[in-house]
C-alpha positions as CSV (number, residue, x, y, z in Angstrom):
1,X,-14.3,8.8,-17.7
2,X,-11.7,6.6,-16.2
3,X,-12.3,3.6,-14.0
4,X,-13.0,3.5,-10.3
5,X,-12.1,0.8,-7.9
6,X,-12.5,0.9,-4.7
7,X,-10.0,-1.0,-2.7
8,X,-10.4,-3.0,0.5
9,X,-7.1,-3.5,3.0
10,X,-7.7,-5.9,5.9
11,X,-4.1,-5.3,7.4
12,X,-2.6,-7.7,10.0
13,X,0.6,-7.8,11.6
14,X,2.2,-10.4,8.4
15,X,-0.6,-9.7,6.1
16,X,-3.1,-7.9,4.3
17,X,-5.8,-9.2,2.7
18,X,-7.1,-7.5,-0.6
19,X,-10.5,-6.8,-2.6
20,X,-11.9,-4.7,-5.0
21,X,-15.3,-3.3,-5.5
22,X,-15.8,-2.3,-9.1
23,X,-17.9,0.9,-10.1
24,X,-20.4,-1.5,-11.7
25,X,-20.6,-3.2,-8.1
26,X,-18.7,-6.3,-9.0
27,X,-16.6,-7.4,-6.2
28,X,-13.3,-9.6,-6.1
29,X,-11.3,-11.0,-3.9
30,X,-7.3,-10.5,-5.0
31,X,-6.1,-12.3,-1.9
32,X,-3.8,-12.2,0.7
33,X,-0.3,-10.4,0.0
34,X,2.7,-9.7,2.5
35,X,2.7,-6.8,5.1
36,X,5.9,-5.7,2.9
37,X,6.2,-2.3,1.0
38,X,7.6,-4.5,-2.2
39,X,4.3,-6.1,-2.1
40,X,2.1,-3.2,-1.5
41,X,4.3,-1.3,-4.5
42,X,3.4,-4.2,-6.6
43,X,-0.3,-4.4,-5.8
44,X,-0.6,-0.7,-6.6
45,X,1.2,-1.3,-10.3
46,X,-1.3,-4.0,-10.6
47,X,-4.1,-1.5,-9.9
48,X,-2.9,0.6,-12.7
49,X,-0.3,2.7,-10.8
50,X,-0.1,5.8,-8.4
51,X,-0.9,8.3,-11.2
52,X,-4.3,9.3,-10.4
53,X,-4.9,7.1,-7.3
54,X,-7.1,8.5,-4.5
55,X,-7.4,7.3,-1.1
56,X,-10.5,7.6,1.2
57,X,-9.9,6.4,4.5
58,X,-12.8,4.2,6.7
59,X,-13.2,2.0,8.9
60,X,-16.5,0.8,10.7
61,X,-16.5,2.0,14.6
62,X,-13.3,4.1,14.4
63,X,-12.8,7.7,14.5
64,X,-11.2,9.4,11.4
65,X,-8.3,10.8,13.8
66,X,-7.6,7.2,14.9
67,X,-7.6,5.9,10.9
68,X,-5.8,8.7,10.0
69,X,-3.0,8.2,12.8
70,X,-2.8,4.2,12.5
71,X,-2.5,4.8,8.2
72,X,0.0,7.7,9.2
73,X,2.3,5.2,11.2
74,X,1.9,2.4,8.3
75,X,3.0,5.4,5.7
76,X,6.0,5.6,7.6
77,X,7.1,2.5,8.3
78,X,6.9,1.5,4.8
79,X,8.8,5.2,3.9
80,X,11.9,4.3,5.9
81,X,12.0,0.8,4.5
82,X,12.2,2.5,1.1
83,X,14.5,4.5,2.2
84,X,17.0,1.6,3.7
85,X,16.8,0.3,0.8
86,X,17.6,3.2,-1.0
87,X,20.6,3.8,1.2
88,X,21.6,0.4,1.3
89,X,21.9,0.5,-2.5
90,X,23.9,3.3,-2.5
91,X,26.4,1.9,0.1
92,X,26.7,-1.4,-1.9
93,X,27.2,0.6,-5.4
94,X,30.2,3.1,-3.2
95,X,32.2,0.2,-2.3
96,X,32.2,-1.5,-5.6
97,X,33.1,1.6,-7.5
98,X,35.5,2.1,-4.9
């Protein structure tokens, strides 16, 4: 059987703190990291990776359409910074082969 955490985001505008509940109930704090997608890539490699992740959305006093639609917006954001970066990239590695 492989290993459950379950993973608590308190996002704020710069931040998000980060803890983790494990399936024996042991709980840690991991800190604060950067509102940044790098970050949130590396926090998930440190989780062990997307392969097999599962998300579960909640929040105490919110409506599942309004978690769903604020996570939804996050998503995004930190999909078009991937993808700046992306293009960026590509611009940069055009002009030098150019």
């Amino acid at each position: 059987m492989s290993r459950m955490l379950h993973v608590g985001l308190d996002v704020h505008a710069e931040t998000i703190a980060v803890a983790v509940a494990e399936s024996d109930g042991t709980v840690r704090e991991l800190g604060t990291i950067m509102h940044r997608p790098e970050a949130v890539r590396k926090l998930v490699g440190k989780l062990g990776g997307p392969a097999g992740l599962r998300v579960r959305m909640m929040a105490q006093g919110k409506s599942s359409l309004f978690i769903a639609t604020t996570i939804g917006r996050e998503l995004l954001g930190f999909m078009w910074a991937l993808g700046q970066e992306i293009e960026s990239r590509e611009i940069q590695e055009a002009a030098i082969a150019s």
